[in-house]
N, C-alpha and C positions, 0 to 999 in steps of 0.2 A: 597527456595522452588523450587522443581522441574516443569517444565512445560510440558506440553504437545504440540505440534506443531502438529494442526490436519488436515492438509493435508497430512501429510505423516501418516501409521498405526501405535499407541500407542496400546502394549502389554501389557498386564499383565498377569502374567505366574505364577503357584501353582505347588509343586511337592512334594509330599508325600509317604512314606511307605504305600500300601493297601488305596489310596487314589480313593475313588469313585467317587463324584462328589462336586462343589463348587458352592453355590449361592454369587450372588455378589447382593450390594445394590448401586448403583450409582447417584450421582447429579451432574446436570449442570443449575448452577445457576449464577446469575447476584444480586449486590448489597452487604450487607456488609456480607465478608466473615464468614460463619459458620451459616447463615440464611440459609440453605436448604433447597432448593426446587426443583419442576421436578426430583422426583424420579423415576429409573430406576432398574427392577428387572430382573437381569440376571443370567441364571443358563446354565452349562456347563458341561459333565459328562466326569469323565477321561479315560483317554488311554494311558496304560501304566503308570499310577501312575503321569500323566500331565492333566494341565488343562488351556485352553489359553482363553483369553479373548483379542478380538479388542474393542477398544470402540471413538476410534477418530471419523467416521462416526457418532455419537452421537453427540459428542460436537459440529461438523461443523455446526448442526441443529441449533445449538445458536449464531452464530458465524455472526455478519452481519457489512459491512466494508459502511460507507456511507463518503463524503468525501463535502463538499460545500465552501468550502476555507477556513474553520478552522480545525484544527488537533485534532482530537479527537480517544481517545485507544476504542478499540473492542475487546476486554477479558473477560473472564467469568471464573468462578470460578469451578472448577470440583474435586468433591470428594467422594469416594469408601470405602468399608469397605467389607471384604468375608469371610464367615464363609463353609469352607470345613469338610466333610465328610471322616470320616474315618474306612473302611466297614460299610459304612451306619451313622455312629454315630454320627452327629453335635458335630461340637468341638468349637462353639460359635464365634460369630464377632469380626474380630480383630478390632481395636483403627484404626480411620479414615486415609488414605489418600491424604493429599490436595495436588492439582495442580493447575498452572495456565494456562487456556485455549488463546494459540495464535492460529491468521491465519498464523500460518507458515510453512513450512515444510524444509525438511534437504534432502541432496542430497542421492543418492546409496551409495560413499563411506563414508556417514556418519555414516550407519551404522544403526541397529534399536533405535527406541524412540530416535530420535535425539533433540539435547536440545539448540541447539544456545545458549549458557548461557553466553555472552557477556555484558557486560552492555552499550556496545553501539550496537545499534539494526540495524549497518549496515557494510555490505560488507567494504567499503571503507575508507582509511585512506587519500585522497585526497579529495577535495570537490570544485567541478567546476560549479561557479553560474553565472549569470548575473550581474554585477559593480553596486553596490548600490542597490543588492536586499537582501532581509533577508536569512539565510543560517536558516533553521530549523534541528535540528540534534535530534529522537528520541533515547531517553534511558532507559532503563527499573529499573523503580525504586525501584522495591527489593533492586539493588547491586549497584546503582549508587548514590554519596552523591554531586558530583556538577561538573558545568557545565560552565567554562571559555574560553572567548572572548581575546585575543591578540591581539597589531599591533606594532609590531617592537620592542616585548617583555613587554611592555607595558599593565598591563590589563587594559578592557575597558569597558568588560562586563560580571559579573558574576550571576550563577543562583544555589542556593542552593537546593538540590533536595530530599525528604522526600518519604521514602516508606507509605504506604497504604492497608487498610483492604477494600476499595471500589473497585469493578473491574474495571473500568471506571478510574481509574488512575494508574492504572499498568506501561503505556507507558507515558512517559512526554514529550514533545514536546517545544524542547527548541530552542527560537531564538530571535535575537536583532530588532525584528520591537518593534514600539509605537502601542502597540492595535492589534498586526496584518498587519499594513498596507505596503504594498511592495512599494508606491510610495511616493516621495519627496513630493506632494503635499498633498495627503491625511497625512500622517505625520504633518503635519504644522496645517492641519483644525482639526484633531483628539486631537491636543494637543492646541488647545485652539485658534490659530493662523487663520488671513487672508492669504489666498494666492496671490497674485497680478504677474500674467505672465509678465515678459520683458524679453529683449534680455541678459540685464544686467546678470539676475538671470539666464537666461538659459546656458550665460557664467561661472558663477559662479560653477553652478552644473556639467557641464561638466571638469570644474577643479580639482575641490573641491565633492567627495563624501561621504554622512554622514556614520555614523557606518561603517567605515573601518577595515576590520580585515586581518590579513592571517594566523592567530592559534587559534585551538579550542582545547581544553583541556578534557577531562572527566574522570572526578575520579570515580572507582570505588574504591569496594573490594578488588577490585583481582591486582587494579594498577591503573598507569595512561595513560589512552589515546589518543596522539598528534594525532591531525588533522590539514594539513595544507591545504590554500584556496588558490584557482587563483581565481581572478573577470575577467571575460571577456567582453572589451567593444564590442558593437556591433551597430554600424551607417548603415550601408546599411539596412538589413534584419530585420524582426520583432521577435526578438526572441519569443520561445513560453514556457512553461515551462510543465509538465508529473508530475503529482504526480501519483504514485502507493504502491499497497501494497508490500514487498518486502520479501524477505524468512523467515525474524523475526515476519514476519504477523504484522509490521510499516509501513506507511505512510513513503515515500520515494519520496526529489523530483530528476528532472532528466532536465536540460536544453539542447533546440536545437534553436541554434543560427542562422544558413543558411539559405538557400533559401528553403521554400515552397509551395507547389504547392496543389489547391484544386479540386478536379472534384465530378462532381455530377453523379450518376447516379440512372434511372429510370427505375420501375416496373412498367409493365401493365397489367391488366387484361380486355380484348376485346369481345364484342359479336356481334353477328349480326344481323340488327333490319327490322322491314318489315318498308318500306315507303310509300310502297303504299296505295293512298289516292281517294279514287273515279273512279279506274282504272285508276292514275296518279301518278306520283310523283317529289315531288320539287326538284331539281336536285342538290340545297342548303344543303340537310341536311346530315346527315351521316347514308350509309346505315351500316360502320363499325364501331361502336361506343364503345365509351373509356367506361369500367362500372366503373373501380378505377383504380389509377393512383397514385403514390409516388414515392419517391426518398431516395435516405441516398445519406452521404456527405464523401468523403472519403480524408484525407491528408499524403502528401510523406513528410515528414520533416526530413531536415541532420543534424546533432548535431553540424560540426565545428569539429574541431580537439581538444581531448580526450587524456588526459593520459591513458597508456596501462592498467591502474590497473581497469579503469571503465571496461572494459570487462565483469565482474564477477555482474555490476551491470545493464548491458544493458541484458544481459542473466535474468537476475531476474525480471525485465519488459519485457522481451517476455513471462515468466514463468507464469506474473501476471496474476490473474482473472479478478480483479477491477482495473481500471485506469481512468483517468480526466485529461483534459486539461485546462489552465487556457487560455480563448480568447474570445477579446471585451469585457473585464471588468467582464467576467460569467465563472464558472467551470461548463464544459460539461462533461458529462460521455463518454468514447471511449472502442474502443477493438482494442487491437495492431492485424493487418490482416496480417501482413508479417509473411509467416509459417515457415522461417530460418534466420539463422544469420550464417553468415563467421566472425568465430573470426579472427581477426586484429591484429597485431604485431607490433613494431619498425622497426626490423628486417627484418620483410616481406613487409610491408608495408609505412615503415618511417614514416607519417604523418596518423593520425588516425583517419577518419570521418563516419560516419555510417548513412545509410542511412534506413528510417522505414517508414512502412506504416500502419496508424492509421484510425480507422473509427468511425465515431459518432454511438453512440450506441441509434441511435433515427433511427427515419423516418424524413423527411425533414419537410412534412405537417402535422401539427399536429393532430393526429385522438387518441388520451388518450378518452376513452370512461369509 
């Protein structure tokens, strides 16, 4: 099934002998495909025997990416039918066309209607996480039948992957935690288990890390696709981890292992107040007074040193609209604030670490009215 990526413009183009004009009937709907709903009637009158139709701006109106530390698709189901005119003469509806609606979009030289039609939903063929964190890899399951874990050729972890008439499972999200869970310790209580901290065990874990992998596999249709993993450990700094949406309109994550740096700053709105009180005043009080007052919370976070090939995926997180940070146990909403990126090389560079600047997409104090 072909898809639409509606951040970038989806055409659809009529061209006919003495063709006058084309109405279209369009839906963008959500749930089990071919329940139609949110009808759209579109008419368009030709020039020169053409007749073009954008309808991506449409779809993005359905289109909503939310993110709370579980992976979930954001697709919707879009399908058309156009009955063009021929000096005036309705020449009847043709037989439906179904799409399926991502947040995605494709570059200039991709060309129009671009399709990503990959069945793994990301830029890269390398995958750089944090040592003993889960590796979630989105795939699109029209064309993808499964989804294999490696270590030292060894399989360790497979996931069998079924397409679907629900929109909401268009994108699968596949990865080796229990439940979800990113930590050694939540793993243990999720799966039935006490946790009890010692030195012992914290030796152990530092040795010894669970679901070890360094190949990922993805079968589709079209072939198979090696993915291999570096785990990076990291003792000084608090790594942090970036999920965003990425040009497949996927959930994408993205690790920054270095040093971070937070700064607050603040907005005031001031007015000036009379203080006078009985032809006096207390010399206490404030003749310049604060009326409101807030903050936002801004962070510079460096990735560590990156193979050259993440370039194409750090660029796609600058690109992104929605992004979330995972920190103190909470996924927070952000907006990437850095307005360039200097791509990085071997070459030019040798050693590859990028530096970005992120900001909470709140106010500090809370005022949600």
């Amino acid at each position: 099934m072909s898809k639409i990526n509606a951040r970038s413009p989806y055409y659809v183009s009529l061209t006919a002998t003495n063709l006058t004009r084309v109405d279209m009937e369009l839906y963008v709907y959500t749930g089990l495909q071919t329940n139609r709903s949110n009808l759209f009637g579109l008419t368009s009158f030709a020039v020169n025997n053409v007749v073009t139709f954008e309808i991506s701006e449409i779809v993005r109106d359905y289109l909503l990416n939310t993110f709370d530390g579980d992976y979930a698709s954001a697709n919707v189901w879009v399908d058309y039918r156009t009955n063009s005119y021929i000096q005036g003469v309705a020449q009847g509806f043709t037989s439906y066309t179904e799409l399926t609606g991502f947040d995605g979009y494709g570059y200039f030289e991709d060309g129009a209607n671009p399709q990503n039609d990959s069945g793994l939903l990301q830029s890269n063929l390398k995958v750089v996480k944090l040592d003993d964190a889960p590796a979630t890899i989105p795939v699109y399951t029209e064309i993808t039948n499964r989804v294999s874990y490696e270590l030292d050729g060894e399989l360790i972890y497979t996931k069998a992957i079924t397409s679907s008439n629900e929109n909401d499972e268009q994108i699968e999200y596949v990865s080796n935690t229990i439940n979800g869970s990113d930590e050694f310790e939540d793993r243990v209580i999720q799966d039935g288990g006490t946790f009890e901290g010692s030195s012992c065990l914290e030796q152990f874990a530092n040795e010894f890390t669970l679901f070890d992998f360094d190949t990922i596999y993805v079968d589709t249709t079209a072939g198979v696709t090696k993915l291999t993993v570096d785990n990076i450990e990291e003792c000084k700094y608090d790594p942090y981890k970036i999920t965003f949406v990425n040009k497949f309109g996927a959930l994408q994550d993205l690790w920054f292992f270095k040093r971070t740096n937070e700064v607050l700053t603040t907005k005031t709105e001031n007015f000036k107040r009379n203080i006078i009180v009985n032809g006096a005043y207390d010399t206490s009080r404030h003749q310049q007074k604060i009326l409101t007052k807030n903050g936002s919370e801004k962070l510079t976070l460096n990735t560590g040193f990156y193979p050259e090939e993440y370039n194409d995926v750090f660029k796609q997180m600058q690109l992104s609209e929605d992004c979330w940070i995972e920190i103190n146990s909470q996924t927070l909403p952000i907006n990437v604030s850095s307005s360039s990126l200097n791509y990085k090389t071997h070459l030019n560079d040798k050693l590859i670490n990028y530096t970005i600047e992120v900001e909470f997409a709140f106010d500090t104090i809370n005022n949600i009215r």
